[in-house]
C-alpha positions in Angstrom: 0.0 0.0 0.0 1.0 3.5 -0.8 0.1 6.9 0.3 0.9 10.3 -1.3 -0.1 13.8 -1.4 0.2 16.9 -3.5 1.3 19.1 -0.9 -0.8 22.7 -0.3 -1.2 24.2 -3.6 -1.5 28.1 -3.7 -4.3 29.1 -5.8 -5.1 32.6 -5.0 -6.8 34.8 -7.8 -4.3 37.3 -9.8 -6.2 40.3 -11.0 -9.7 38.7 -10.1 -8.7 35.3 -12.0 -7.8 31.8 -10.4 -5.2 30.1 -11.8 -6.5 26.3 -11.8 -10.2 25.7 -11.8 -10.2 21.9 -12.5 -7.6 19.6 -11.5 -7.1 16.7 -13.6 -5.8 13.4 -12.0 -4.2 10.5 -14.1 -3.9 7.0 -12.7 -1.3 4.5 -14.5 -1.6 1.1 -12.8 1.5 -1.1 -14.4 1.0 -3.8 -11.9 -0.3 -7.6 -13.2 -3.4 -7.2 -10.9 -6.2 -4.9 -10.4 -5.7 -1.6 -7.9 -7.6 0.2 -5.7 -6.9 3.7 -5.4 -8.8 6.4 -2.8 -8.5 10.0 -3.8 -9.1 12.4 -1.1 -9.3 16.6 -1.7 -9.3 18.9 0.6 -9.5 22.6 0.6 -7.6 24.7 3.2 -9.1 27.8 5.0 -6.8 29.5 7.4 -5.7 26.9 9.9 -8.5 24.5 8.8 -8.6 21.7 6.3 -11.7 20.1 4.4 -12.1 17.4 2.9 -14.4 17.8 -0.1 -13.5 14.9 -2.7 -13.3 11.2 -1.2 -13.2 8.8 -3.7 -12.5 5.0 -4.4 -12.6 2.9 -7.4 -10.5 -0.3 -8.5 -8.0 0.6 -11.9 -7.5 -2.8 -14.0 -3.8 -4.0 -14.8 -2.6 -1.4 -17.8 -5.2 1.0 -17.0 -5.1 4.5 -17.2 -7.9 6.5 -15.5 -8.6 10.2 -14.9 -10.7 12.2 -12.6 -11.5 15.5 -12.9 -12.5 17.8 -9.9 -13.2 21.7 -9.6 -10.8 23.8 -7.2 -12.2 27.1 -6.7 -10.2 27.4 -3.7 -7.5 29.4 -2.5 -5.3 26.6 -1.2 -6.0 23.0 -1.8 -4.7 19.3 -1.4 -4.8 15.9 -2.9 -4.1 12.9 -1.3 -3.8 9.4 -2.8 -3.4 5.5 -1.2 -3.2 2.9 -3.6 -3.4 -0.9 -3.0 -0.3 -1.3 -5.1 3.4 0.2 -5.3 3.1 -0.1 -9.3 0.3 2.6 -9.4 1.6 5.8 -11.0 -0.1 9.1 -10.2 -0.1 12.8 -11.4 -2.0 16.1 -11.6 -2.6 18.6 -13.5 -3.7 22.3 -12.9 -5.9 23.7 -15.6 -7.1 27.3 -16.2 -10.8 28.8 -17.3 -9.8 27.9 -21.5 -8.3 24.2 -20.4 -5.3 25.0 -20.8 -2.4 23.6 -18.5 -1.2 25.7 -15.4 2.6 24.4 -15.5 3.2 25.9 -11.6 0.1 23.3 -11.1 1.6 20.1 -12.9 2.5 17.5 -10.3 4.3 14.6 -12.2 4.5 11.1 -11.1 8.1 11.8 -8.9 6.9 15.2 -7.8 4.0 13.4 -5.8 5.3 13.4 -1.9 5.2 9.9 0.1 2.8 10.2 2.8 
């Protein structure tokens, strides 16, 4: 089993626009067996966190899924346990057009161990 998180991402508005309003999140499992993976996303105001995503679903060997979830928030979090060590995860910040926020791009060895 493996845990990992995104670490507090800063998304505060410049000039009256956010810079990630979705967050895309891509699965890879490479294992030989089926994995279940839990997404959890919280949102952070002032000292307090939320949790405002939980989610759990099974990814088939050679899978790749994706989730998609809104963050209007100014600070946010993902957090992600998989049943398997040969589960891959990343995310990706995108702005109002769909376009990639590269300060938001969270590649599979940029992910933090829990």
């Amino acid at each position: 089993m493996a845990s990992f998180t995104t670490g507090l991402i800063e998304n505060t508005p410049v000039n009256e626009v956010r810079p990630t309003i979705t967050l895309t999140v891509k699965i890879t499992n490479d294992d030989t067996i089926a994995a279940t993976v839990q997404i959890m996303g919280f949102y952070v105001t002032g000292t307090t966190k939320t949790l405002y995503v939980l989610e759990l679903f099974i990814v088939a060997p050679g899978e790749v899924a994706s989730r998609i979830y809104d963050t209007p928030f100014d600070e946010f979090e993902f957090q992600f346990i998989t049943s398997s060590d040969a589960v891959e995860i990343s995310a990706w910040g995108k702005d109002g057009a769909g376009n990639l926020n590269t300060a938001h791009r969270i590649v599979a060895r940029e992910v933090n161990p829990i």
